[in-house]
C-alpha positions as semicolon CSV with decimal commas, in nm:
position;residue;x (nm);y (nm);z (nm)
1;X;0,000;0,000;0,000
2;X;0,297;0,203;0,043
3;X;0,237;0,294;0,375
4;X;0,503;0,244;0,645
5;X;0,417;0,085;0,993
6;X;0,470;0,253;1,303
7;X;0,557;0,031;1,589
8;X;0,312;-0,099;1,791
9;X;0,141;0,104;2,038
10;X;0,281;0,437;1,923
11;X;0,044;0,711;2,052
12;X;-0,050;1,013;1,814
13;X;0,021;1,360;1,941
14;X;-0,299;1,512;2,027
15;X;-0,349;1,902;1,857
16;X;-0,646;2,184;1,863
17;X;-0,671;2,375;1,533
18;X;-0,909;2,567;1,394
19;X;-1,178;2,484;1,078
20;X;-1,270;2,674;0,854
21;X;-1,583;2,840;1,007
22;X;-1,318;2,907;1,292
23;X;-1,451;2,616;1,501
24;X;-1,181;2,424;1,739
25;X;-1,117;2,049;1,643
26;X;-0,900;1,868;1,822
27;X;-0,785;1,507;1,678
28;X;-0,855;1,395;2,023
29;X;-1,223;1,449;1,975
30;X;-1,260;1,124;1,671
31;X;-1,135;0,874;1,960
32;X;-1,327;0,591;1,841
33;X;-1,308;0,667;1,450
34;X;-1,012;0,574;1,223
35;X;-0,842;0,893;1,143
36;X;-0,684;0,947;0,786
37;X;-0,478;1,219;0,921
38;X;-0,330;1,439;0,598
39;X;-0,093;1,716;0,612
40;X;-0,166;1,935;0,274
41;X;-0,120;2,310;0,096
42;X;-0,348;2,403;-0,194
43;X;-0,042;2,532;-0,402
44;X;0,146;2,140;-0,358
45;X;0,004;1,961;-0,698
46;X;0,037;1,627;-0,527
47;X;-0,164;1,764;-0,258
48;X;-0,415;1,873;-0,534
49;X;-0,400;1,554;-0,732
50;X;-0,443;1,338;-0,432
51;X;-0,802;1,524;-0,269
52;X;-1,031;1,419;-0,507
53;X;-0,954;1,066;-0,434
54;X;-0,946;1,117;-0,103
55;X;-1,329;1,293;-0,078
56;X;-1,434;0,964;-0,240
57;X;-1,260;0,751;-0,018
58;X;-1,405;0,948;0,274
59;X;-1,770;0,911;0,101
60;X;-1,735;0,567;0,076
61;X;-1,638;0,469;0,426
62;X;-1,724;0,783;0,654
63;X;-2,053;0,529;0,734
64;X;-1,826;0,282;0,871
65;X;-1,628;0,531;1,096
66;X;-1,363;0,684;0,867
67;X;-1,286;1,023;0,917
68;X;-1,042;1,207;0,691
69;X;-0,887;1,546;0,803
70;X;-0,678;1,734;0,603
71;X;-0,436;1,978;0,739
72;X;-0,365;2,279;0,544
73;X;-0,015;2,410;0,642
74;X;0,009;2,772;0,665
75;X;-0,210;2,937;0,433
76;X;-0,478;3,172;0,464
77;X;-0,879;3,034;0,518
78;X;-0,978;3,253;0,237
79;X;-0,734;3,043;0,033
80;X;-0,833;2,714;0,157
81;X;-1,178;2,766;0,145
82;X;-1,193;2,858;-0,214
83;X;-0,993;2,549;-0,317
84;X;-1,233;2,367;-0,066
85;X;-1,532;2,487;-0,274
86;X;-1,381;2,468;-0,631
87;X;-1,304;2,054;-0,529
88;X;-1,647;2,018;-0,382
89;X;-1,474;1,880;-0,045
90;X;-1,687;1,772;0,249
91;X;-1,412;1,654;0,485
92;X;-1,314;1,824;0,768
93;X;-1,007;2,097;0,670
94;X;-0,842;2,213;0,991
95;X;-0,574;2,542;0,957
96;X;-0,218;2,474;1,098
97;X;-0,152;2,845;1,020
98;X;0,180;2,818;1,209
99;X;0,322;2,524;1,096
100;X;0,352;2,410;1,437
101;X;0,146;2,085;1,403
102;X;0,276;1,971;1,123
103;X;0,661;1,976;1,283
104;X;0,538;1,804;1,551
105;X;0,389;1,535;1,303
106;X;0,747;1,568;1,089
107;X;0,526;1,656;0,768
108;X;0,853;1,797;0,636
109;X;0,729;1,739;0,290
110;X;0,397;1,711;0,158
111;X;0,124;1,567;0,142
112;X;0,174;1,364;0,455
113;X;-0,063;1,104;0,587
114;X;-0,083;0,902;0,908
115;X;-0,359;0,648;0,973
116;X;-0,453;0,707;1,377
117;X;-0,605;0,376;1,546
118;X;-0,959;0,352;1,662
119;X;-0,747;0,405;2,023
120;X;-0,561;0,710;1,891
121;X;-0,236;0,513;1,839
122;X;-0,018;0,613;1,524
123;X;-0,055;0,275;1,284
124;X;0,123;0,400;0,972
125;X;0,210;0,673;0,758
126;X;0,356;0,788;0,389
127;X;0,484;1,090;0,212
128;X;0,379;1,177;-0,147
129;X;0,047;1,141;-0,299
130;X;-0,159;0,838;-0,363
131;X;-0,479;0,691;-0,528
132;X;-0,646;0,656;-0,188
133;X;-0,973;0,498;-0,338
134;X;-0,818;0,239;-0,544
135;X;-0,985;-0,116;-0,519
136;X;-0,666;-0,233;-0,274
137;X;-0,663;0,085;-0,084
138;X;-1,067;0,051;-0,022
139;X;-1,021;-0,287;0,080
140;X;-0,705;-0,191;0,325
141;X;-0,913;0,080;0,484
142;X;-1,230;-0,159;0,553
143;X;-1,019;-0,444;0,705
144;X;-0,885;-0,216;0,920
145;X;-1,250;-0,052;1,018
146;X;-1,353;-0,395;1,102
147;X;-1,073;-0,467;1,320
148;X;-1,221;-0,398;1,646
């Protein structure tokens, strides 16, 4: 899948950011959910390539407790939200406007995505962009929302 393991048991870093409407999330708050956690800018073309694949893997499987947030590191909400509306994306888009959460998460290059655990453990995580609703990748994310 391309996706590196963490080892076992590694706990995410827990972060407050806010959304777009200026709303606090914190990752904390989808304890329960498997989080596809991705670190993003709306001028990165990977970034860009990679979303609309990622809004129909979160369409897919946000029933079965998926929840994708994307990151947006350092840019301005008018920015994001525009891309936001020109892609037609219904995830959640938090705004690191400082950077600061995505150095703690090591996103020194982007996109970045980690997959947090049901228990809020790190399981795995890749650099670059990816076809995230691709028949294997589908499969991958619903034998790991079955997992219990």
């Amino acid at each position: 899948m391309g996706l590196a393991a963490l080892k076992e048991g590694t706990a995410s870093i827990d972060f407050t950011l806010s959304d777009l409407s200026g709303k606090k999330v914190s990752l904390s708050s989808f304890k329960g959910k498997l989080v596809f956690l991705n670190f993003w800018a709306t001028w990165c073309p990977p970034c860009r390539a990679e979303m609309p694949s990622m809004e129909r893997l979160y369409q897919k499987l946000k029933g079965q407790g998926l929840v994708v947030l994307g990151v947006d590191l350092q840019e301005d909400a008018k920015s994001v939200q525009k891309f936001v509306n020109e892609h037609k994306l219904t995830f959640p888009i938090l705004l690191d406007s400082d950077g600061r959460v995505g150095t703690t998460y090591g996103a020194r290059s982007i996109p970045t995505t980690y997959i947090i655990g049901r228990d809020g453990s790190a399981l795995g995580g890749t650099v670059g962009g990816r076809e995230w609703d691709s028949p294997e990748m589908i499969a991958f994310f619903t034998r790991l929302l079955q997992a219990r």
